[in-house]
C-alpha positions as CSV (number, residue, x, y, z in Angstrom):
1,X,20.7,-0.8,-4.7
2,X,24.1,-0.1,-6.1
3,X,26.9,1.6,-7.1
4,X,24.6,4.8,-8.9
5,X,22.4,1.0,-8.8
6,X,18.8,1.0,-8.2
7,X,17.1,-1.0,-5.7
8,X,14.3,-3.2,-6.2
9,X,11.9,-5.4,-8.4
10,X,8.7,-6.2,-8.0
11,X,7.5,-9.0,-6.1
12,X,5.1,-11.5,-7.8
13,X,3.2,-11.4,-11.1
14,X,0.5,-8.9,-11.2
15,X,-3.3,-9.0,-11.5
16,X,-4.1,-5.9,-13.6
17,X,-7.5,-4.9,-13.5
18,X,-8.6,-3.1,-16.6
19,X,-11.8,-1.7,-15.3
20,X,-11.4,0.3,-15.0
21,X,8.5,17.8,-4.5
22,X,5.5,20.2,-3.5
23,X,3.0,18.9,-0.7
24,X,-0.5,17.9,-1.3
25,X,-3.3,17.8,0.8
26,X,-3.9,14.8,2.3
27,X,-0.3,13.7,2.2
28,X,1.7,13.9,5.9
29,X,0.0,16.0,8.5
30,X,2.2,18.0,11.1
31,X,-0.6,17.5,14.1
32,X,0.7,14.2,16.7
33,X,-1.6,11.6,16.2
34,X,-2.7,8.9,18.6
35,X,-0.3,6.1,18.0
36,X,-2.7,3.7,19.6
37,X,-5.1,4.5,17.0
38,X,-6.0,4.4,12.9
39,X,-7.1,7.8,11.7
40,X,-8.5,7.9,14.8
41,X,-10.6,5.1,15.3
42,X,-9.1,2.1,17.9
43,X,-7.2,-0.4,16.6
44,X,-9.4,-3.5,16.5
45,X,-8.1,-7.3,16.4
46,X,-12.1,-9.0,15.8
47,X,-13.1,-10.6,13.1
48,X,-13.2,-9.5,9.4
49,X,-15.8,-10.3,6.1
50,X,-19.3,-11.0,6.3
51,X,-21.4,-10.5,9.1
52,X,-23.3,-13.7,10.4
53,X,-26.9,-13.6,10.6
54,X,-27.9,-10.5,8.0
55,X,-30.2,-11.8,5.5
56,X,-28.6,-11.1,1.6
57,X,-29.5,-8.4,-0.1
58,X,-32.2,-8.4,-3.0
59,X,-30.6,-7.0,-6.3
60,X,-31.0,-8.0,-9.7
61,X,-28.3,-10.0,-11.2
62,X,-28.0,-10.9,-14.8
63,X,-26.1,-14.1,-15.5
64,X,-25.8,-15.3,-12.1
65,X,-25.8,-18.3,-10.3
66,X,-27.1,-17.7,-6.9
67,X,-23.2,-19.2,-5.4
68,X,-20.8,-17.8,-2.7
69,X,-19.6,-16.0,-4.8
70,X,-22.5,-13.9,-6.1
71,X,-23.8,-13.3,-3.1
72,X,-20.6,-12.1,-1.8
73,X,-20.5,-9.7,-4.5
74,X,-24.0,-8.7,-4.5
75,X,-24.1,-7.9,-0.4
76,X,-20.9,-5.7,-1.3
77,X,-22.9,-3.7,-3.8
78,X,-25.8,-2.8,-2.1
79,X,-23.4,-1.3,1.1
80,X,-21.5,0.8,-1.5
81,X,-24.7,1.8,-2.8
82,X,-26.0,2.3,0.5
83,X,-22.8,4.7,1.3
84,X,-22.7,6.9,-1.5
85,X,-26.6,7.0,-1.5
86,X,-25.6,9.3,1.6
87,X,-22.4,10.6,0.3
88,X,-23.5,12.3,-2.7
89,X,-26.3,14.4,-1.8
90,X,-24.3,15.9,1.5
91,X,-20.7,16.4,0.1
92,X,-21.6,17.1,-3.6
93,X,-25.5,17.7,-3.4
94,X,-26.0,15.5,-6.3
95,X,-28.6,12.1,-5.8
96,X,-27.1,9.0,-6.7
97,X,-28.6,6.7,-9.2
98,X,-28.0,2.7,-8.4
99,X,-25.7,1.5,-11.4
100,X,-28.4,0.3,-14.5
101,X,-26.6,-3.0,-15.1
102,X,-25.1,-5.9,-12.9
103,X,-23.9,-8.9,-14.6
104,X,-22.0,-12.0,-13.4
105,X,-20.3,-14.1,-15.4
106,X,-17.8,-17.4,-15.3
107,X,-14.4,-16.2,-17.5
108,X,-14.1,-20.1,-17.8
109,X,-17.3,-21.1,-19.0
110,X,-19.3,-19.1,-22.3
111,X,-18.8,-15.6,-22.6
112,X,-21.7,-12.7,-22.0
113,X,-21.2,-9.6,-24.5
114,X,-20.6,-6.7,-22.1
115,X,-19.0,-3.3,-22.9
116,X,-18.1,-4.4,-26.4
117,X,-16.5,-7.0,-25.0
118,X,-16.8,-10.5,-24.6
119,X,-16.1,-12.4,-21.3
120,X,-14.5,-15.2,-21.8
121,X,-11.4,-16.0,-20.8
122,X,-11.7,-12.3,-18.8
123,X,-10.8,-12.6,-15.0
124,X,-11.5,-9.2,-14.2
125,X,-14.2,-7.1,-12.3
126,X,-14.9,-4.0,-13.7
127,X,-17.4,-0.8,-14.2
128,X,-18.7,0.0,-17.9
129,X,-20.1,3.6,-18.3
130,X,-21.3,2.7,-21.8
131,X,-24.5,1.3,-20.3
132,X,-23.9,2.2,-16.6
133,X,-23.0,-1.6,-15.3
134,X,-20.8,-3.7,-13.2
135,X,-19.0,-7.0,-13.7
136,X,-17.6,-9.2,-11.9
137,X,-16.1,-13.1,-12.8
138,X,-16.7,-15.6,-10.1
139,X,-15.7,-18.5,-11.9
140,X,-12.0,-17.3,-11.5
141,X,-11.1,-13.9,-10.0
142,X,-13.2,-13.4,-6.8
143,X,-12.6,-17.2,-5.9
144,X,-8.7,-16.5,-6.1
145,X,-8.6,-13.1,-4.2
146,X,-11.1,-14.8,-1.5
147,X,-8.7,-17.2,-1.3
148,X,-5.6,-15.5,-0.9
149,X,-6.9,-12.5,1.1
150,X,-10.1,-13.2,2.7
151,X,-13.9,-12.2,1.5
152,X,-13.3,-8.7,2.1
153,X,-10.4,-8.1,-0.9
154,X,-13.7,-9.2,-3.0
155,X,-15.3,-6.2,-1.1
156,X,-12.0,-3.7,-2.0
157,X,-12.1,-4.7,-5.4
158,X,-15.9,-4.1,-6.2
159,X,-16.2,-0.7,-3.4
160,X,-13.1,0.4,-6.4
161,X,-15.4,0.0,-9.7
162,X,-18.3,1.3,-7.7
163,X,-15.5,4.6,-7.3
164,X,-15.5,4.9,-10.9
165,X,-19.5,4.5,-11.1
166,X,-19.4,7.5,-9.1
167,X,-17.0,9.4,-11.1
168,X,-19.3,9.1,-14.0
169,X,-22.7,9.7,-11.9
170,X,-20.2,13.1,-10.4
171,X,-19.8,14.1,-13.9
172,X,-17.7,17.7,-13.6
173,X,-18.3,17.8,-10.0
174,X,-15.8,14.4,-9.7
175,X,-12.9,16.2,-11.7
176,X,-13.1,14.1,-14.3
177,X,-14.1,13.3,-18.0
178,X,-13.4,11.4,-21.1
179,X,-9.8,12.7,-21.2
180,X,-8.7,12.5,-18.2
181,X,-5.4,10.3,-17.7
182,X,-6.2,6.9,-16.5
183,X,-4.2,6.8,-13.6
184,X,-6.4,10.2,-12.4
185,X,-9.1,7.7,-12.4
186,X,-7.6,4.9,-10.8
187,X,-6.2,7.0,-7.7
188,X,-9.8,8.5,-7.2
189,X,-11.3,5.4,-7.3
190,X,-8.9,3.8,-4.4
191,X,-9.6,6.7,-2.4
192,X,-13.2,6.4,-2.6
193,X,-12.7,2.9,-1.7
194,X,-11.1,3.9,1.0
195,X,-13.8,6.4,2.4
196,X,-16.4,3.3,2.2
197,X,-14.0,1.0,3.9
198,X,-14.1,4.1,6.7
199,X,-17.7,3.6,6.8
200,X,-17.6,-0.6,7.7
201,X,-14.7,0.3,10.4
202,X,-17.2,2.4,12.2
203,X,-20.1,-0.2,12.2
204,X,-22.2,1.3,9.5
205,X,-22.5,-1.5,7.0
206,X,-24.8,-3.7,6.8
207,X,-23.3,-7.0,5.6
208,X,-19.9,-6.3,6.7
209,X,-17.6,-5.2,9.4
210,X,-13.8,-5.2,9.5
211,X,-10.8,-4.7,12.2
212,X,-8.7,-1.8,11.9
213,X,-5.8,-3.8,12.4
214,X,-5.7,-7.4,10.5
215,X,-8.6,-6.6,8.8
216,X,-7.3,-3.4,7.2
217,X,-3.8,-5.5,7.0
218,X,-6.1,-7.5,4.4
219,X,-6.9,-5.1,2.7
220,X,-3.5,-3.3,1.8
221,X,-2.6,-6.7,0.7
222,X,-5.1,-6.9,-1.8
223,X,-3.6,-3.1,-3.0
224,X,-0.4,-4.4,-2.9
225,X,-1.7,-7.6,-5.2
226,X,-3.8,-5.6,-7.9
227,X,-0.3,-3.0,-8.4
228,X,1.3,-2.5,-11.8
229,X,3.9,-4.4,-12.6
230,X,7.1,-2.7,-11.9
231,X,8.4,-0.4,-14.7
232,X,5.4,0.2,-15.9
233,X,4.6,4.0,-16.8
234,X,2.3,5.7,-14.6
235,X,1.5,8.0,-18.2
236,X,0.3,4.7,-19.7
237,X,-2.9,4.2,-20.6
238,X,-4.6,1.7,-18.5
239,X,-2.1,2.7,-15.7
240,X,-4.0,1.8,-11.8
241,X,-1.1,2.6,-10.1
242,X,2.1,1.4,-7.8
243,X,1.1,-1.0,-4.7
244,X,2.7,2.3,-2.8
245,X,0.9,5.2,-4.9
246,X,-2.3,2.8,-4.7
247,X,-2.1,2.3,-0.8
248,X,-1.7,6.0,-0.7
249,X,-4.8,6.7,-2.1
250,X,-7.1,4.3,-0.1
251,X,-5.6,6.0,3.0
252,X,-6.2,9.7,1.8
253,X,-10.0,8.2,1.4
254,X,-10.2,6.5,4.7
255,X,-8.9,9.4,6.6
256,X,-10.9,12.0,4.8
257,X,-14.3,12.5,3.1
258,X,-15.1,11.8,-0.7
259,X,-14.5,15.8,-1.7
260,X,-10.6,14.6,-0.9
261,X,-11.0,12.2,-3.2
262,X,-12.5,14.1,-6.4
263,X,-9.8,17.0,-5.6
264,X,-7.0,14.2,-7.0
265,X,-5.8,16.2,-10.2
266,X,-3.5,16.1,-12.4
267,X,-1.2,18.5,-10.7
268,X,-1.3,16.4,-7.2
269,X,-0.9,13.0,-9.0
270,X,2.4,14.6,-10.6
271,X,3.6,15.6,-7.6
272,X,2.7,12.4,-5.6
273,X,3.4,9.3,-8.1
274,X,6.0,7.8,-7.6
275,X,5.6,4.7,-10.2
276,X,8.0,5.0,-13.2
277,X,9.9,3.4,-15.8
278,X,12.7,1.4,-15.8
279,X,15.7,3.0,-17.0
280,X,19.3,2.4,-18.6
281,X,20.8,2.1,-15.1
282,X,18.4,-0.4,-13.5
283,X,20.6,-3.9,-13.9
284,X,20.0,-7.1,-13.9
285,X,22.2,-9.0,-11.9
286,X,20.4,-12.5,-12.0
287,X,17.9,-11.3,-9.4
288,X,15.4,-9.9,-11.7
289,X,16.3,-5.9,-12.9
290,X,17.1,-3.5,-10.5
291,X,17.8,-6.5,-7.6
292,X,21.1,-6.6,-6.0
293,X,22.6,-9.3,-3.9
294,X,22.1,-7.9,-0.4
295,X,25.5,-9.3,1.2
296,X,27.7,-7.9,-1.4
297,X,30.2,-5.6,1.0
298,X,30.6,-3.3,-2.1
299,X,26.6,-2.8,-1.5
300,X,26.7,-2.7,2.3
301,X,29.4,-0.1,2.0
302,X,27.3,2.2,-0.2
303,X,24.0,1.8,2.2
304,X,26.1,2.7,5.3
305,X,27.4,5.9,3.5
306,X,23.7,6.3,1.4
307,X,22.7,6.3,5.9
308,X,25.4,8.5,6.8
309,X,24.2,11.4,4.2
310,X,20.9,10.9,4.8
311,X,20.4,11.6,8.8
312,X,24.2,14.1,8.5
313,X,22.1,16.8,9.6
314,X,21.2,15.0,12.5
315,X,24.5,15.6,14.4
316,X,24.1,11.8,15.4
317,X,27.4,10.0,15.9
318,X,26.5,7.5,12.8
319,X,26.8,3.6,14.7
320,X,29.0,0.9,13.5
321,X,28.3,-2.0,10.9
322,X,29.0,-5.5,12.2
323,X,28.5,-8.4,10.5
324,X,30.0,-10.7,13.8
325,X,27.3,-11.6,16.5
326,X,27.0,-8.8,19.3
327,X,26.0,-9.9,22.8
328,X,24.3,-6.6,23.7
329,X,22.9,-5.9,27.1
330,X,20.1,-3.1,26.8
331,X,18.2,-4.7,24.0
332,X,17.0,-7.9,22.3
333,X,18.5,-9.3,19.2
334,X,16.2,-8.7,15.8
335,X,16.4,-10.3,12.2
336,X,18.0,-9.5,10.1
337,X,19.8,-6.7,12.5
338,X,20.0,-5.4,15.4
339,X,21.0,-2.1,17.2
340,X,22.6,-2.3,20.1
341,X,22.1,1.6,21.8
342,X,24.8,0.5,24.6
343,X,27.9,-0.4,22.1
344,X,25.7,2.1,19.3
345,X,26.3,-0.7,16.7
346,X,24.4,-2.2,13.7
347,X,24.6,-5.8,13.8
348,X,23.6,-8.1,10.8
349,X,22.7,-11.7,10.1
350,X,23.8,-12.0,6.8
351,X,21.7,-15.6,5.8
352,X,18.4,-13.8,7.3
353,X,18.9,-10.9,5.4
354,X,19.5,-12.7,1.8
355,X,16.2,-14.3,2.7
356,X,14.3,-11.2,2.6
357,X,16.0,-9.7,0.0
358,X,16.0,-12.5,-2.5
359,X,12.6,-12.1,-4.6
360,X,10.7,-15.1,-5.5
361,X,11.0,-17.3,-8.4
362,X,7.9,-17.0,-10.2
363,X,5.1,-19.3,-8.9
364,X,7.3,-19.8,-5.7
365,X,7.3,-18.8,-1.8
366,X,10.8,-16.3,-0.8
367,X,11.9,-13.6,0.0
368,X,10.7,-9.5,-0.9
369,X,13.9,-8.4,-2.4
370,X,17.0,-5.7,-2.2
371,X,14.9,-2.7,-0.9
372,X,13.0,-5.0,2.2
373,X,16.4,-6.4,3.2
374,X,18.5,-2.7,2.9
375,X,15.3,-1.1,4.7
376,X,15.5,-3.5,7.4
377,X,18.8,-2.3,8.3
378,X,17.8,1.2,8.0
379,X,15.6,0.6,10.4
380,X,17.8,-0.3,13.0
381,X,20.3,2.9,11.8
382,X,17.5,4.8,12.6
383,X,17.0,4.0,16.1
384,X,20.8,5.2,16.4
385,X,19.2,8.8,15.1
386,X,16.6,8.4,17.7
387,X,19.0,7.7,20.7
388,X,21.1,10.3,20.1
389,X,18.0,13.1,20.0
390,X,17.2,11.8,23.2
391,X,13.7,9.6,22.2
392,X,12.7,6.5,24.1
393,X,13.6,3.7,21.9
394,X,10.5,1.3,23.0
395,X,7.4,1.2,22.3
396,X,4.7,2.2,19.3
397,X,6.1,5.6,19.2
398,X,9.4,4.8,18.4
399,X,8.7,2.0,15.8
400,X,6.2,4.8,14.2
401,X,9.1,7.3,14.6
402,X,11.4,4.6,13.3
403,X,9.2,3.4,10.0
404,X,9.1,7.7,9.3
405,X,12.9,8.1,9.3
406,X,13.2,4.8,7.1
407,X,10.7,6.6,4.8
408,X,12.9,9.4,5.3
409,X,15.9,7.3,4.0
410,X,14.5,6.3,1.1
411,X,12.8,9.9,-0.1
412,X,16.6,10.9,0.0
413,X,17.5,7.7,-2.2
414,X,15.4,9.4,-5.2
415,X,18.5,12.4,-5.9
416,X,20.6,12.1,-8.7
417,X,23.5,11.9,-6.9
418,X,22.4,9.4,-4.3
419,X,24.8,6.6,-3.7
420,X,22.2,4.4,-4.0
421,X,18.9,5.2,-6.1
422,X,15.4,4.1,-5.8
423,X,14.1,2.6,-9.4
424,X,10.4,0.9,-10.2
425,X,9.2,-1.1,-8.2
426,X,11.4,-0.3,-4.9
427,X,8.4,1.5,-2.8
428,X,6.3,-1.8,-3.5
429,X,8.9,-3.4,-1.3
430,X,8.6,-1.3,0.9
431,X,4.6,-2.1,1.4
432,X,5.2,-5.5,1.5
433,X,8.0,-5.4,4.4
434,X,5.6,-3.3,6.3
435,X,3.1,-5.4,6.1
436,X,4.2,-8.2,7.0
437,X,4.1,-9.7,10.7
438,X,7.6,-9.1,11.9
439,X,8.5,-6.4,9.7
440,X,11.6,-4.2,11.3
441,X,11.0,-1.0,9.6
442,X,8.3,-0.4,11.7
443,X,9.4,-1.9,15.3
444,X,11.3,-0.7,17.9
445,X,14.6,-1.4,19.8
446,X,13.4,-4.7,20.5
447,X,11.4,-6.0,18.1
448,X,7.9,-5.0,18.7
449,X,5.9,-4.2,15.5
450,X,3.4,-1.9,15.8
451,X,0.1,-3.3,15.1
452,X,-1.6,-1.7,12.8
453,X,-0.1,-2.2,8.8
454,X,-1.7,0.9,8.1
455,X,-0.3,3.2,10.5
456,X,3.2,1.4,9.4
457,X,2.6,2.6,6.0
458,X,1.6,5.7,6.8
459,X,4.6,7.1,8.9
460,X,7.2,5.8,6.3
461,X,4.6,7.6,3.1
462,X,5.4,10.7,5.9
463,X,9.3,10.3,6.1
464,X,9.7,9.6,2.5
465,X,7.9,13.0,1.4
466,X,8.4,15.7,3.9
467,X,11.8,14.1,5.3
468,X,12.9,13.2,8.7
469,X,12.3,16.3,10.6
470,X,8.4,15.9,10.5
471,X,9.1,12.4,12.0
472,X,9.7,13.3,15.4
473,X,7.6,16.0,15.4
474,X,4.4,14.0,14.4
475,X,5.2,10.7,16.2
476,X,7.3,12.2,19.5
477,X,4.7,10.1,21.1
């Protein structure tokens, strides 16, 4: 963020898989849900991946070699299969056909010829509709998302390329053909991973079962991992999508039926995606384009007045910045601020907040970057808005209410004349600070994090598209 600056850069290098404003359905929703709750299923804590005791599945496999790995893989293909071999006859009376081909290969050992292409040297998984197949590498890709994220980002991965399996066995019926702009695919085929992932949270698979809170946590990760870089072109060919426009999608799936999913167009994705380019204005000021340095005062100054103009309409008496340490009496201290409702001040730790909003070298452990740190402090700005409208500032409500107006915030950061603009990469942040474990933007006055990631990311996708009056009418708790 900066002076007519942008925010943010993107995190970590990317994993790429090649495989493959108006309101749009599926986007916020104006009815008050349960906040103890994920689209309406209880938020669950047990364990997530495999369930112990099923015997594997029986499919045929060319190329494989009987490992973890394969197993893993094959198990997830015969749920998905299992799922839409229910799915397509009821919502789109059309009877699926198991994909022809599935072949697993070692990108680190000799190549197979697959969908003109050979595999070595390929960590990828992906779905050919040249011969109707699937492919996965277990000599390199599953092994590193298993390791990072757990057995069931293997599961996201694979429940996506079976999405685009469907999409061809859908044929008109799935909205889409030959021509159809690749990031049209892409968001289609999150979204009907996210209806199959639905389908294990209610207990229907039979190889796998995951929690609705750390389990699902997981799995946004793994979105969040398999993004576009930042300032790449949602027009691009190839294009899967933003960690924020990707997350999006899964969730439209999860909390709604496969027909939500083949009704992503062209017209909805133009409206909704928010992954762009790079432009003249994003600088690089030694912490990778579009990074600022968090405790700059020139940039503090700009987010308190980018806050001011963003709640004015509010009526809220707008608290003060402090950068000295406040011994506040009617609510715990946070980091990297803290709002004080009794003295209706914004205090911040300066070190802590460089932490979060100094990325990573590449290769290395850090920080998130500009937008995480500057969103942090929203955060705490918007409990301020929330005081002064009379809310209880405790509890999952508020930290729901609190992550909307942060969202809120930031849609506003998207004008032309904002003090502070939004550039590539800045809503990725944003996913990664709410996902993590003590993430402010979606706590309340003291701290408390509500529990589940999804329902974090959810309320600030609200705020940041329909604005902050939805916020406390949806989450008033």
């Amino acid at each position: 963020m900066g002076r007519r600056a942008s925010l943010f850069t993107a995190l970590v290098a990317v994993l790429a898989l090649t495989g493959c404003t108006q309101l749009v359905s599926g986007q916020g929703r104006s009815e008050r849900p349960d906040v103890s709750k994920v689209s309406g299923l209880e938020i669950t804590t047990g364990e997530s991946g495999p369930k112990p005791g099923v015997p594997d599945a029986d499919l045929q496999v060319e190329n494989g070699d009987g490992g973890e790995m394969d197993r893993l893989a094959i198990n997830t293909l015969a749920d998905v299969e299992a799922y839409w071999a229910e799915q397509l006859p009821a919502k789109f009376d059309v009877e699926f056909t198991p994909v022809k081909r599935l072949v697993s290969y070692d990108s680190n050992g000799k190549g197979v010829d697959i969908c003109r292409t050979n595999t070595a040297g390929v960590a990828n998984a992906f779905y050919c509709s040249l011969d109707d197949s699937i492919a996965w590498d277990r000599g390199e890709l599953l092994p590193m998302l298993d390791d990072a994220f757990g057995p069931m980002s293997v599961v996201t991965v694979l429940a996506h390329e079976m999405g685009h399996a469907v999409q061809y066995k859908l044929g008109d019926k799935g909205g889409v053909n030959q021509a159809t702009p690749t990031i049209i695919k892409e968001q289609q085929a999150d979204c009907y991973a996210g209806n199959f992932f639905r389908w294990v949270a209610e207990g229907k698979s039979e190889h796998f079962r995951i929690s609705t809170g750390p389990g699902l946590n997981q799995v946004l990760a793994t979105m969040f991992f398999i993004r576009d870089a930042a300032g790449t072109s949602a027009e691009k060919q190839g294009a899967h999508g933003s960690a924020f426009d990707r997350v999006s999608a899964f969730q439209f799936g999860f909390a709604g039926d496969p027909t939500r999913c083949a009704a992503i167009d062209e017209a909805e994705v133009k409206a909704r995606i928010t992954q762009q380019k790079f432009d003249a204005q994003d600088e690089d000021q030694g912490f990778g384009k579009g990074n600022l340095k968090v405790d700059d005062p020139r940039y503090l100054d700009l987010l308190e007045q980018s806050l001011k103009d963003a709640y004015a309409e509010s009526g809220a008496t707008p608290p003060t910045f402090t950068t000295e340490e406040d011994d506040c009496q009617d609510a715990a201290e946070t980091s990297p601020a803290s709002y004080c409702p009794a003295t209706n001040s914004v205090s911040i730790d300066l070190p802590d907040l460089v932490k979060i909003g100094t990325p990573p070298k590449r290769g290395q452990k850090g920080g998130i970057g500009d937008f995480a740190a500057f969103a942090e402090i929203a955060s705490r700005f918007a409990l301020s808005i929330q005081k002064a409208t009379g809310y209880s500032l405790e509890g999952p409500a508020a930290g729901l209410r609190t992550a909307c107006l942060t969202g809120a915030w930031a849609g506003t950061t998207t004008e032309s004349e904002a003090r502070l603009r939004l550039s590539s990469g800045d809503l990725d942040e944003a996913v990664a600070e709410l996902l993590a474990d003590k993430s402010l933007i979606a706590a309340d006055v003291n701290g408390t994090v509500v529990p589940s990631g999804f329902a974090r990311v959810e309320a600030f996708r609200d705020g940041f598209f329909e604005g902050s009056g939805l916020c406390t009418r949806k989450y008033s708790g």
